[in-house]
VEXZA-297449 format. One line per 5 residues: number of its first residue (from 1); their letters; for each residue x, y, z of N, C-alpha, C. Coordinates in Angstrom, 2 decimals. Atoms other than C-alpha are relative to their C-alpha. Example, Ala and Ser with C-alpha at 12.3 -4.5 7.8 and 13.67 -1.06 7.14 Angstrom:
2
1	AS	0.89,-1.19,0.00,12.30,-4.50,7.80,0.90,1.20,0.00  -0.82,-1.19,-0.06,13.67,-1.06,7.14,-0.77,1.09,0.73
end
This chain:
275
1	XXXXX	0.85,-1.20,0.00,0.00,0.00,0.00,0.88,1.25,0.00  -1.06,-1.34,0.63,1.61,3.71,-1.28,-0.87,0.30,1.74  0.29,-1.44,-1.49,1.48,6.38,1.82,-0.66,0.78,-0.92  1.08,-1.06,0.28,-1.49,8.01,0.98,0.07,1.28,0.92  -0.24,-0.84,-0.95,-1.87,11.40,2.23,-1.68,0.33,0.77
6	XXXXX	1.45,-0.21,-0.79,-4.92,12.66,4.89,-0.82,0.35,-1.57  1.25,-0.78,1.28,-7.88,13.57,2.51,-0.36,0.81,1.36  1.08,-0.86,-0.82,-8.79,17.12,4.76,-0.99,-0.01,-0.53  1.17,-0.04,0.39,-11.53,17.50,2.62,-1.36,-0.75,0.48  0.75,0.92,-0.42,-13.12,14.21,3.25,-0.17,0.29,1.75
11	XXXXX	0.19,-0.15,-0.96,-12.68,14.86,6.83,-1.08,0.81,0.42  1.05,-1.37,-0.48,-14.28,17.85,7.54,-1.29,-0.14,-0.67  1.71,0.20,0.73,-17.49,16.38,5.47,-0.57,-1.03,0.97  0.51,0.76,-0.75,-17.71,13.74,7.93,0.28,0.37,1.33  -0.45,-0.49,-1.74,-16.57,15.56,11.28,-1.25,0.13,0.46
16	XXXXX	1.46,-0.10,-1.29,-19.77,15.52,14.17,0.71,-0.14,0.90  -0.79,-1.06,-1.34,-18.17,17.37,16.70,-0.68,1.26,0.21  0.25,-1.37,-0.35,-19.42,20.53,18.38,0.60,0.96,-0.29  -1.31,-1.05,0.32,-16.12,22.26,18.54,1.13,-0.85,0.25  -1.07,0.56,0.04,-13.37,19.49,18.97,0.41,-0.68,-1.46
21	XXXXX	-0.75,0.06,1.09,-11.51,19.54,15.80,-0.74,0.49,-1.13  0.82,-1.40,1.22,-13.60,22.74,13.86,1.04,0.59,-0.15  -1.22,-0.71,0.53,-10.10,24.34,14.07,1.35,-1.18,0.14  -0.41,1.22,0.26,-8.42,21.47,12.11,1.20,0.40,-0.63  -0.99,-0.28,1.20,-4.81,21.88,11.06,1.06,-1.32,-0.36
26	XXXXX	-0.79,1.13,1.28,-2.75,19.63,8.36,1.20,0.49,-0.13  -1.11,-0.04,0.57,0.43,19.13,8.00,0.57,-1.07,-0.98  -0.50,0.94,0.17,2.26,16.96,5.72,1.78,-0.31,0.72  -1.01,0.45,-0.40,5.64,16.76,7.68,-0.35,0.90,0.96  -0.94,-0.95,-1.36,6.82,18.24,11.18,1.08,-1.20,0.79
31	XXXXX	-1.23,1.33,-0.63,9.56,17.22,13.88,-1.63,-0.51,1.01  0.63,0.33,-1.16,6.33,17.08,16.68,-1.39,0.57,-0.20  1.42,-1.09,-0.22,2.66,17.82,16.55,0.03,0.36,1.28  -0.13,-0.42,-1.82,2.78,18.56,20.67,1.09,1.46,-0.76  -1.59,-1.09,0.02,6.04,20.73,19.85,-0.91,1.33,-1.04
36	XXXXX	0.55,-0.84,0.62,3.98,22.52,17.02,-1.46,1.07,0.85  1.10,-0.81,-0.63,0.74,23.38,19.12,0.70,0.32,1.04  -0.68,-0.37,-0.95,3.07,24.05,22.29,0.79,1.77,-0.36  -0.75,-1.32,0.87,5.00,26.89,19.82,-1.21,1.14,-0.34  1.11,-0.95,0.40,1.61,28.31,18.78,-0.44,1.16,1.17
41	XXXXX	1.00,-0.72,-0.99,0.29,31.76,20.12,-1.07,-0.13,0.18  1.16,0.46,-0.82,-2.22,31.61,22.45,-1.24,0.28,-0.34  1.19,-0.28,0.95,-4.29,33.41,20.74,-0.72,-0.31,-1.00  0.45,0.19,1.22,-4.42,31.48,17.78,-0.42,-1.49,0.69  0.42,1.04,-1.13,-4.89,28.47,20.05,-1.75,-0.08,-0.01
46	XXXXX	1.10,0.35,-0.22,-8.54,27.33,19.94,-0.15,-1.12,0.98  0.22,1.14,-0.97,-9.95,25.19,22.62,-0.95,-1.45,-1.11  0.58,1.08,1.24,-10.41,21.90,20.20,0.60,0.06,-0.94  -0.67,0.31,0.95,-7.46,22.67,17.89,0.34,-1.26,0.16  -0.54,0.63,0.39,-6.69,20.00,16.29,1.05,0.00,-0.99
51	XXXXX	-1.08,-0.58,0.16,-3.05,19.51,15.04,0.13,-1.62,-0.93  -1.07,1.61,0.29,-1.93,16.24,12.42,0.27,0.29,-1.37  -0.89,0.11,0.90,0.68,15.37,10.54,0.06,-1.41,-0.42  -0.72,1.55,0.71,1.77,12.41,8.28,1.13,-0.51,0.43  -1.35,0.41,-0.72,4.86,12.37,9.01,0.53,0.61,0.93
56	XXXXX	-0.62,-0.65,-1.67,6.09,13.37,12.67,1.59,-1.03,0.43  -1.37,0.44,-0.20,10.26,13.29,12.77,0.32,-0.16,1.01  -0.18,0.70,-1.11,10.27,13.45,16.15,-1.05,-0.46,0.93  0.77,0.12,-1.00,7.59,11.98,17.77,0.47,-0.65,1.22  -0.37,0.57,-1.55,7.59,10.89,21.51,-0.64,-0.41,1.06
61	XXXXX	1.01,0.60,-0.83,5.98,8.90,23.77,0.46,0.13,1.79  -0.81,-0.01,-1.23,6.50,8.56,27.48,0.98,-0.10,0.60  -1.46,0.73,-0.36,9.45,8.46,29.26,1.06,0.36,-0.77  -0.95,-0.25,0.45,11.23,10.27,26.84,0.47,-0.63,-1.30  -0.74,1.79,0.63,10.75,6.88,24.53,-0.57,1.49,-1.43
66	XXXXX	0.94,-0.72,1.49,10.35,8.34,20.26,-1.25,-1.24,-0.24  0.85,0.91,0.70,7.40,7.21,18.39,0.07,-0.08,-1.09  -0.36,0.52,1.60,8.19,5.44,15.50,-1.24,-0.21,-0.92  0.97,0.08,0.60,5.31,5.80,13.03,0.32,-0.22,-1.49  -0.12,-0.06,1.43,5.44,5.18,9.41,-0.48,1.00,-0.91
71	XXXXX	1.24,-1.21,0.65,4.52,8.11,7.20,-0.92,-0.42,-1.15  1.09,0.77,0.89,1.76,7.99,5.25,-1.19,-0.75,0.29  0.96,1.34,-0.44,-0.24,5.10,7.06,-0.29,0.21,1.27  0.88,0.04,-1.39,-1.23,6.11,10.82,-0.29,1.44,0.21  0.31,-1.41,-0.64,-2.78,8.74,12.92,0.95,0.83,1.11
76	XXXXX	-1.34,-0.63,-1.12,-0.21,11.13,14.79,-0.74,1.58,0.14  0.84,-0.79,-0.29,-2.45,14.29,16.22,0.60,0.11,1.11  0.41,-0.84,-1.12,-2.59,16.38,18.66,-1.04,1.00,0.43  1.52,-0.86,-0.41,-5.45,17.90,20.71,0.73,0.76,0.72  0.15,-1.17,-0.95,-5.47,21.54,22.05,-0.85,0.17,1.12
81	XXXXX	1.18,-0.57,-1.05,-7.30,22.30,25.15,0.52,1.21,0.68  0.02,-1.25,-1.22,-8.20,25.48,27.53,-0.88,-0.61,0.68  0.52,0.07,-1.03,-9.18,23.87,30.15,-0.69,0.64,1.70  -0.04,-1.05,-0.53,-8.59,26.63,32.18,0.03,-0.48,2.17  -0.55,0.44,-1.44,-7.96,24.30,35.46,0.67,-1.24,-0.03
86	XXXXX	-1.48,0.95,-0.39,-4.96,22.75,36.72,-0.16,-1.89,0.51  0.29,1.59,-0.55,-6.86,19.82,38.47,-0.64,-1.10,-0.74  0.81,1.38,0.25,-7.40,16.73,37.71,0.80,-0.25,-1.36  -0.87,-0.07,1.59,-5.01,16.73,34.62,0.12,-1.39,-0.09  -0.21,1.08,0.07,-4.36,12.95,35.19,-0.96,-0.74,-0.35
91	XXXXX	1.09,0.35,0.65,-7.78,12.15,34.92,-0.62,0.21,-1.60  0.03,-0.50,1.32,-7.85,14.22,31.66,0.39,-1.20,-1.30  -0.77,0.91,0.59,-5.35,12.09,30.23,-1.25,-1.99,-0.31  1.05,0.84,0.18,-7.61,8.91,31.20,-1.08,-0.29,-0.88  1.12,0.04,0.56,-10.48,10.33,29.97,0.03,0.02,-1.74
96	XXXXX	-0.49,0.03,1.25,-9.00,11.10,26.85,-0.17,-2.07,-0.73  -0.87,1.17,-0.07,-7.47,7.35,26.60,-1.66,-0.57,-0.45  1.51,0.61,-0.36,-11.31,6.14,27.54,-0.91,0.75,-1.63  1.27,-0.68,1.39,-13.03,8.47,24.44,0.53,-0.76,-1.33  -0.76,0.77,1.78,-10.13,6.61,21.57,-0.65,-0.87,0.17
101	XXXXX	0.79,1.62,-0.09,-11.47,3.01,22.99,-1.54,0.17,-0.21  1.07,0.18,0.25,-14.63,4.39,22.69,-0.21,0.13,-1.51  0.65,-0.46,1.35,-14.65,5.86,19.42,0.60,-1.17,-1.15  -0.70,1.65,0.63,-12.72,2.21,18.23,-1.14,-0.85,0.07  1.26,1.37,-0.35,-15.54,0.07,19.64,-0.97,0.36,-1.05
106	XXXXX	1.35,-0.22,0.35,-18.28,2.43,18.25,0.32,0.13,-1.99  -0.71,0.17,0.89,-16.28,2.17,14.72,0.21,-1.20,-0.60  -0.30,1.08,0.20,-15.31,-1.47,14.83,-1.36,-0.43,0.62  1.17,0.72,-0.40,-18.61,-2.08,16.17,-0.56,-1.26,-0.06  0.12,1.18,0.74,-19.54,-4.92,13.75,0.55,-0.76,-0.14
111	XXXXX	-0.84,0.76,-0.53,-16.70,-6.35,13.60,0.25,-0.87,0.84  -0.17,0.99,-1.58,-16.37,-6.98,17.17,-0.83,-0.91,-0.13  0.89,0.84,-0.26,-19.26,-8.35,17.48,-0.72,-1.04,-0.41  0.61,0.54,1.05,-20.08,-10.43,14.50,1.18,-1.29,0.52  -1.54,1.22,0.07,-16.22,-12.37,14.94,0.00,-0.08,1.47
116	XXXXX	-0.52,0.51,-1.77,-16.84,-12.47,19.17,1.28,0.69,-0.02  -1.06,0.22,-0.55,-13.55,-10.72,19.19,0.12,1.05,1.29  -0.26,-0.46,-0.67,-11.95,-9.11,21.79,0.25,1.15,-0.16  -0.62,-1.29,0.76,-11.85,-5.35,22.01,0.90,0.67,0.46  -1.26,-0.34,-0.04,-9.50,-2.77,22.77,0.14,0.70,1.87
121	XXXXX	0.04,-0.48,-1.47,-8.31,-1.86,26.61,0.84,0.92,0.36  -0.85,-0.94,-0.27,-6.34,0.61,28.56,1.14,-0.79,0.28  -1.21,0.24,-0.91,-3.12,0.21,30.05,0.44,0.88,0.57  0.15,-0.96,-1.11,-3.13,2.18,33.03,1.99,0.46,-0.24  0.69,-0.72,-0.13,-1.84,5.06,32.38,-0.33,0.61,-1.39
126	XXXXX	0.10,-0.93,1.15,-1.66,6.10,28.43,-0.06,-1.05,-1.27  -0.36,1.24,1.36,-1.16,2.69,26.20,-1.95,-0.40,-0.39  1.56,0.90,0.14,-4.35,1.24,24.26,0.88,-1.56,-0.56  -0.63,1.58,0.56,-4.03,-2.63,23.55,-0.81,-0.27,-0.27  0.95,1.27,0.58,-5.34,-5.49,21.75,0.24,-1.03,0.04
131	XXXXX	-0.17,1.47,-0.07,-5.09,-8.83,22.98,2.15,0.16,0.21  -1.26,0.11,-0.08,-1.61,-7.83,24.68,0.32,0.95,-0.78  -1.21,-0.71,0.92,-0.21,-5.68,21.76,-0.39,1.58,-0.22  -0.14,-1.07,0.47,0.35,-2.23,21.53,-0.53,1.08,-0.87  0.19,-0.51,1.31,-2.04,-0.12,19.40,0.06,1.48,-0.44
136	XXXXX	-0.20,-1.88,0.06,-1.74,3.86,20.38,-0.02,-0.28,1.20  -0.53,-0.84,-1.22,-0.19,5.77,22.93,-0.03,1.32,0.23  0.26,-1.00,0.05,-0.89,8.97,24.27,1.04,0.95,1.16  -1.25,-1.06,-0.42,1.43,11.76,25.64,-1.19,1.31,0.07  0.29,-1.59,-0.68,0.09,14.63,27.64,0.95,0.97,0.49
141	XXXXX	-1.15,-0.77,0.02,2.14,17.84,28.01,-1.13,1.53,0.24  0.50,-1.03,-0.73,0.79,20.89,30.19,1.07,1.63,0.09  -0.65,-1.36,-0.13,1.96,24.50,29.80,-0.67,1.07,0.64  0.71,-0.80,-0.88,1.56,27.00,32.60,1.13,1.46,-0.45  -0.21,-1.27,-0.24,1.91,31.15,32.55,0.23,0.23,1.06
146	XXXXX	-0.08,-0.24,-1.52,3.25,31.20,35.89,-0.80,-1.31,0.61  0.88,0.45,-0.13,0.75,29.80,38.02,-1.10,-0.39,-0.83  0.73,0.42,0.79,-1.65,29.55,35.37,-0.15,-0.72,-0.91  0.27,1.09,0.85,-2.69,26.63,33.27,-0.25,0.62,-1.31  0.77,-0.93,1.13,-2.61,28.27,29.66,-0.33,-0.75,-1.26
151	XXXXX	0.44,1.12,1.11,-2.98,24.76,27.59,0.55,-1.24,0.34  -0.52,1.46,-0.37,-2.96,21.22,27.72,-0.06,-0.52,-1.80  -0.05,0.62,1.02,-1.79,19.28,24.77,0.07,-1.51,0.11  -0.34,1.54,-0.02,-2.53,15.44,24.01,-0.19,-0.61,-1.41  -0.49,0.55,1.54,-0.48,13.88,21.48,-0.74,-1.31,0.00
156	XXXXX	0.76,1.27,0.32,-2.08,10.71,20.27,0.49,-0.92,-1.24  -0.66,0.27,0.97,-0.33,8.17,18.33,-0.96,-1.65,-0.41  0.76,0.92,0.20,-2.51,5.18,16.96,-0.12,-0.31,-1.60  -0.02,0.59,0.93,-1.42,2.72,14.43,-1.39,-0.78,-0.93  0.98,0.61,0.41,-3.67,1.89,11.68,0.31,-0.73,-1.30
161	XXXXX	-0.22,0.74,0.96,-2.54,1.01,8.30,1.82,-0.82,-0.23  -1.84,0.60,-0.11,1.43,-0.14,9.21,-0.13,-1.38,0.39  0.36,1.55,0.05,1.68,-3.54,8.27,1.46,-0.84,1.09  -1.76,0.31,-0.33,6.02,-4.13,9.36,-0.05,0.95,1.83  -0.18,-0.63,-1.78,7.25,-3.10,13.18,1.57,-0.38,-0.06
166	XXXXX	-1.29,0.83,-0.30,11.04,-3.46,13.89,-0.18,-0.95,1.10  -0.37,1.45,-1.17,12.16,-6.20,16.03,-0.15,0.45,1.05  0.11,-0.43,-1.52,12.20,-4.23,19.26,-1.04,0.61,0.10  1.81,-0.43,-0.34,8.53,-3.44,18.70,-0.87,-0.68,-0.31  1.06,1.40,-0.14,6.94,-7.06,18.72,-1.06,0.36,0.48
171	XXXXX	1.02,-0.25,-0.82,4.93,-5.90,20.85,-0.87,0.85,-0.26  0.71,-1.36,0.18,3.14,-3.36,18.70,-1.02,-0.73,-0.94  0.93,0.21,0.50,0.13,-4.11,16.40,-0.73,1.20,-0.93  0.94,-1.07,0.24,-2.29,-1.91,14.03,-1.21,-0.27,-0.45  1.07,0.68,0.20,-5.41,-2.04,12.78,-0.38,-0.66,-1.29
176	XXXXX	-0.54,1.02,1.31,-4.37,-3.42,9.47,-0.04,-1.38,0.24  -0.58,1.53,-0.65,-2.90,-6.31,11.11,-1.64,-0.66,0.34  1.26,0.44,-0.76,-6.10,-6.70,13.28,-0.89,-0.50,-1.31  1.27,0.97,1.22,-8.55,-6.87,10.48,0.03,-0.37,-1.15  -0.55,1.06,1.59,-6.88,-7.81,7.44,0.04,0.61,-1.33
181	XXXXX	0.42,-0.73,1.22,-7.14,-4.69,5.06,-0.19,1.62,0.62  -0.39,-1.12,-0.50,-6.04,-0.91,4.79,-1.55,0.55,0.49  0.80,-0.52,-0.91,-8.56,1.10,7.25,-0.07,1.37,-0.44  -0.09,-1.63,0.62,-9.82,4.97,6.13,0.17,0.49,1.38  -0.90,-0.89,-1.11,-7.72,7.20,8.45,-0.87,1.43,0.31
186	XXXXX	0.81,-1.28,-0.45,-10.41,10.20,7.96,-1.24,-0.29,0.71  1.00,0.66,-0.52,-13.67,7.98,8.88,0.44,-0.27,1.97  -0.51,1.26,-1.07,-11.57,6.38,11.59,0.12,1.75,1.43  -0.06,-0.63,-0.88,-10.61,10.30,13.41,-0.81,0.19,0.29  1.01,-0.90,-0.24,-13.79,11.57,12.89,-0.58,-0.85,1.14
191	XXXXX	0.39,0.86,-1.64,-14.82,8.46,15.31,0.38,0.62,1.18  -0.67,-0.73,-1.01,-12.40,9.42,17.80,0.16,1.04,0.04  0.28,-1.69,-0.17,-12.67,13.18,17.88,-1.21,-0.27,0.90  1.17,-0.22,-0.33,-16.63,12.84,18.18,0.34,-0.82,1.80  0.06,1.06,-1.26,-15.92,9.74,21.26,0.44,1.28,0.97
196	XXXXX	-1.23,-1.08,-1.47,-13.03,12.58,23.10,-0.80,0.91,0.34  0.19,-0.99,-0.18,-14.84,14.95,23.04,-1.36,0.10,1.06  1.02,0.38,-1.08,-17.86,13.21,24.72,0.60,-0.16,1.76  -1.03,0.26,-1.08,-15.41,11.88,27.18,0.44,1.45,0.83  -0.49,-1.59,-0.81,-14.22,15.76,28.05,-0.91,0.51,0.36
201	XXXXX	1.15,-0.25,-0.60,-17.55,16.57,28.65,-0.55,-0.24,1.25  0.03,0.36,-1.59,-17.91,14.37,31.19,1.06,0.11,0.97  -0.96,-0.60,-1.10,-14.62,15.00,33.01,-0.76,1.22,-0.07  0.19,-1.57,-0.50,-15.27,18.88,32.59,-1.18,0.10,1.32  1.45,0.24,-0.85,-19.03,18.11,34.45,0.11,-1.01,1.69
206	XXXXX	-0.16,0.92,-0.93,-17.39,15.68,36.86,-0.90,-0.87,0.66  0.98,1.28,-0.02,-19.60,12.67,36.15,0.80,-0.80,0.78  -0.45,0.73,-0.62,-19.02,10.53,38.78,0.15,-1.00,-0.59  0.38,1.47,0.61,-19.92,7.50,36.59,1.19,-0.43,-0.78  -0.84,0.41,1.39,-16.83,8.14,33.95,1.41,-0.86,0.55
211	XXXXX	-1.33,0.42,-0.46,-14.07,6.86,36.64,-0.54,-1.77,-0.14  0.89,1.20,0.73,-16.67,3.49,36.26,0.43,-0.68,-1.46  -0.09,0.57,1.61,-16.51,3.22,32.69,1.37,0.05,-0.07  -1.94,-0.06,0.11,-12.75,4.08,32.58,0.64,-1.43,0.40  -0.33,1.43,-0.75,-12.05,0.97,35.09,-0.43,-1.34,-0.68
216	XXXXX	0.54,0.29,1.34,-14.20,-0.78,32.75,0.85,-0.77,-1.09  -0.87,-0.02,1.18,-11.51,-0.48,30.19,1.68,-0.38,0.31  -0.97,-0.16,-0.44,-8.39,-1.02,32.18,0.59,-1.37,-0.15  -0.25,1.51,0.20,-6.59,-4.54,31.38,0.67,-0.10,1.21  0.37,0.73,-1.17,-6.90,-6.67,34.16,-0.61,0.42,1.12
221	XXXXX	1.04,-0.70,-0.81,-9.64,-4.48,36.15,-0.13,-1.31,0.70  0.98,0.63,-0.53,-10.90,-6.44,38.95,0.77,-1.68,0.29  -0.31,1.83,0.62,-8.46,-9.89,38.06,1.40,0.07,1.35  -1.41,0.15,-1.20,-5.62,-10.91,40.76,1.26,-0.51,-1.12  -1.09,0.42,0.62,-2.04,-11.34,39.34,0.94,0.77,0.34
226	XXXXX	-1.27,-1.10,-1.07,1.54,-9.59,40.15,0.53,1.22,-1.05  -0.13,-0.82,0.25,2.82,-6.49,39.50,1.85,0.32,-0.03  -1.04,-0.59,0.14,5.87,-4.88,38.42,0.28,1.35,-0.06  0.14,-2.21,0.10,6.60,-0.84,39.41,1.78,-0.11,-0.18  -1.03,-0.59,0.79,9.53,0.43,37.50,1.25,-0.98,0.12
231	XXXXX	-1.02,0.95,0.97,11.31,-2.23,36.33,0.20,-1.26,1.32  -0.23,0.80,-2.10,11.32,-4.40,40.70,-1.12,-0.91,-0.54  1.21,0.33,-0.11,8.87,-6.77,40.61,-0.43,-0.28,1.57  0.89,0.01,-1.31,6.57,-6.62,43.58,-0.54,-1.30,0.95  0.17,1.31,-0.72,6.58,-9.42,46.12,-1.77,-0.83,0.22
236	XXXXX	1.11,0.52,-0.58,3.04,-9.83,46.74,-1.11,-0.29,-1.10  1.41,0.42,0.87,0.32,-11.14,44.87,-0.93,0.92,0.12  0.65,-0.90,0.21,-2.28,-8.31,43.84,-1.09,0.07,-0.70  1.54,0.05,0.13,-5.83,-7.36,42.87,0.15,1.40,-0.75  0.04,-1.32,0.28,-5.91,-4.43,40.65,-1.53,0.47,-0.11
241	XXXXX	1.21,-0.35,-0.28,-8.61,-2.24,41.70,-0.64,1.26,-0.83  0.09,-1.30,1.22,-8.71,0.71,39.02,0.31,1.04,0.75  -0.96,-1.00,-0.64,-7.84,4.02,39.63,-1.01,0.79,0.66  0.73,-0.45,-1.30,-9.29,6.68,42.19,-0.13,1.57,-0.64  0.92,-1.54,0.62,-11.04,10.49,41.53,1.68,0.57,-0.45
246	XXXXX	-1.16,-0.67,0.86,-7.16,11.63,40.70,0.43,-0.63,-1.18  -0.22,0.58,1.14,-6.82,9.25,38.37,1.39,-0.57,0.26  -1.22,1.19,-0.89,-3.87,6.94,40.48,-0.27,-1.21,-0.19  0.49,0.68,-0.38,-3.69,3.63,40.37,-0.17,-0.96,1.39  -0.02,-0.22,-0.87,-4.86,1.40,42.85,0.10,-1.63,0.07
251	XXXXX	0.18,1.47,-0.10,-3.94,-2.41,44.09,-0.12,-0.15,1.04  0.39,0.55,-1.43,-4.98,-4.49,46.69,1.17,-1.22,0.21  -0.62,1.13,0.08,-2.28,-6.92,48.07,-0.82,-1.30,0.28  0.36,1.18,-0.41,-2.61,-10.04,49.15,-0.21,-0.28,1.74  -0.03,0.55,-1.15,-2.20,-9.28,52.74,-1.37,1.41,0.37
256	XXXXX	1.11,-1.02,-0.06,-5.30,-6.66,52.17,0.56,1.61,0.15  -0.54,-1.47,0.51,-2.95,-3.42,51.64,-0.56,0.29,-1.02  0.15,-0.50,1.27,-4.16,-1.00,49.38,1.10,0.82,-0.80  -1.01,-0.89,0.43,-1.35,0.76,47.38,-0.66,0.59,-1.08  0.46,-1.03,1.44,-1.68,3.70,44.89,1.51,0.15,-0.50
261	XXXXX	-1.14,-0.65,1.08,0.68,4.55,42.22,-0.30,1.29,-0.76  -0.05,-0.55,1.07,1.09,7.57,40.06,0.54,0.45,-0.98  -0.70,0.16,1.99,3.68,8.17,37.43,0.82,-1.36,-0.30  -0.62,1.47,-0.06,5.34,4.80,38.22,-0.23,-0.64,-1.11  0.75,0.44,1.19,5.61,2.60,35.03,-0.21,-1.57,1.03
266	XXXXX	0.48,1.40,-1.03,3.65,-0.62,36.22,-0.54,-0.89,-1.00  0.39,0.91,0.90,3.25,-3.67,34.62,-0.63,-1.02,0.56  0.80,1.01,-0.84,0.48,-5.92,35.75,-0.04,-1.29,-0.91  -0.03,1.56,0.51,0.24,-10.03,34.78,-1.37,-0.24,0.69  1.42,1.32,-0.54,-2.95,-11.60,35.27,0.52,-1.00,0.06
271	XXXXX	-0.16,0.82,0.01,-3.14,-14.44,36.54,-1.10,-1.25,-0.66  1.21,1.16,0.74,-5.36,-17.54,34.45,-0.36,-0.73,1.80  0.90,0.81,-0.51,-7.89,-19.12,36.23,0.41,-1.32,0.06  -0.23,1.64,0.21,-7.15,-22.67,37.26,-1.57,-0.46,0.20  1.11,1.31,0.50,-9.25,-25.31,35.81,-0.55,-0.79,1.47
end
C-alpha cells in the first residue's frame, strides 16, 4: 500500500463534533505535533485545535521513549485544550485514553461483534491494547503562565494502516494487522474526535460515573495477578482495583494493603484461572 496522504476535505465532510476539531490543522511533515501546538500563540490556540501530521520526525511517547510511526499510514495528532484548570489533569489524560477506545468500539462495532472478538483496553496510564499488543499511545504535556494553566496538549499516536514493526517493537500491532485490510484514516478520526470529546464533557461536568466506565476499560480491572513498578517486581500477589477520583492507580495486596501509584511505570500479569 503507497502512503497516501490525509484527505482534509473528506474529513471535515464527515466531522460531528461541536467544537473538537472545527479548528483542524494539516500538515504533511513536522519534527512534533505537541512541539507545534506548544510553539503556537495563544491566541491562535482554539480550545479543540486539532493539530496532524503524516509524518512526525520526532515523535515521543512517554518516558522520553520516540514514536516510531510510518509516514503515510497512521494517525499522529494532537489535541489543544483550555481547560482553564490545573486539576485533575491525570484524569484528563484517562479520559481522553477512555473516548479513543470508545470511538474504536463504536467504529469497529460490527466487527467486534459479528467475529466475538476481543476489544481494545487501557493500560493504566496512556497505552491502548489489543489482545496484549500495543495499538496507540498517548502523551500529555501541560503549559503553565506562571501559576496559570494556559494549555494542555494530548499527542495521540494510533497505528492503523502499518503492516512491518522493527524487532524491538513485537509488541506493537495496528489495525491493518487486526482486520486484514487498509482502514480509512479520515472515517476512523472523525470516530475518535466525536468519542473525546464526549469523554471531556464528562470530566469537565465531573460525572461521577466516567471513573466506572474508565475501570471498565483497564486490562486486568478487577483480576488478581503480580505487579511490576519500575522495572522491581513486587513481592506480593495483587488485585488491581482501578484508579481513584485523581486518576492513580490502585492495588490491593494479598495481605489486604491497598497501594496507589502515580507516574510509576507498572506492569500488571494476570493471573489464568485454574481449571
Amino acid at each position: 500500500m503507497k502512503n497516501d496522504l490525509f484527505d482534509t476535505n473528506r474529513f471535515r465532510q464527515i466531522l460531528d463534533t461541536e467544537w473538537l476539531g472545527s479548528d483542524f490543522i494539516y500538515r504533511k511533515e513536522t519534527t512534533s505535533t505537541n512541539n507545534d501546538l506548544k510553539c503556537m500563540p495563544i491566541e491562535r490556540l482554539s480550545h479543540g485545535t486539532v493539530l496532524l501530521a503524516d509524518t512526525q520526525l520526532e515523535g515521543r511517547g512517554q518516558y522520553q521513549r520516540k514514536w516510531l510511526a510510518e509516514p503515510g499510514k497512521n494517525l499522529t495528532f494532537t489535541v489543544g485544550l483550555i481547560p482553564g484548570q490545573p486539576e485533575r489533569l491525570p484524569m484528563l489524560t484517562l479520559s481522553t485514553a477512555f473516548g479513543l477506545i470508545r470511538g474504536l468500539h463504536a467504529f469497529y462495532h460490527e466487527e467486534l461483534a459479528t467475529e466475538g472478538e476481543q476489544g481494545f483496553c487501557l493500560k493504566w496510564p496512556n497505552d491502548i491494547l489489543r489482545k496484549g499488543k500495543k495499538i496507540a499511545g498517548i502523551l500529555t504535556e501541560s503549559v503553565f503562565n506562571g501559576n496559570k494553566l494556559e494549555r494542555v496538549l494530548i499527542g495521540i499516536g494510533l497505528n492503523v494502516n502499518q503492516e512491518s514493526f522493527p524487532p524491538d517493537l513485537d509488541h506493537a500491532t495496528s489495525l491493518h494487522r487486526i482486520f486484514g485490510s487498509p482502514q480509512p484514516r479520515e472515517e476512523l478520526l472523525g470516530s475518535i474526535l466525536k468519542n473525546i470529546e464526549y469523554s471531556y464533557r464528562r470530566w469537565h461536568q465531573h460525572d461521577k460515573e466516567l471513573i466506572k466506565d474508565i475501570n471498565q476499560t483497564i486490562d486486568g480491572f478487577a483480576s488478581w495477578g503480580e505487579v511490576e513498578v519500575n522495572g522491581e517486581q513486587f513481592p506480593k500477589k495483587v488485585k488491581l482495583l482501578g484508579i481513584n477520583e485523581s486518576g492513580h492507580l490502585l492495588i490491593l495486596t494479598s495481605d489486604f494493603e491497598v497501594k496507589t501509584f502515580t507516574y510509576e511505570q507498572v506492569k500488571f500479569r494476570r493471573h489464568h484461572r485454574e481449571s
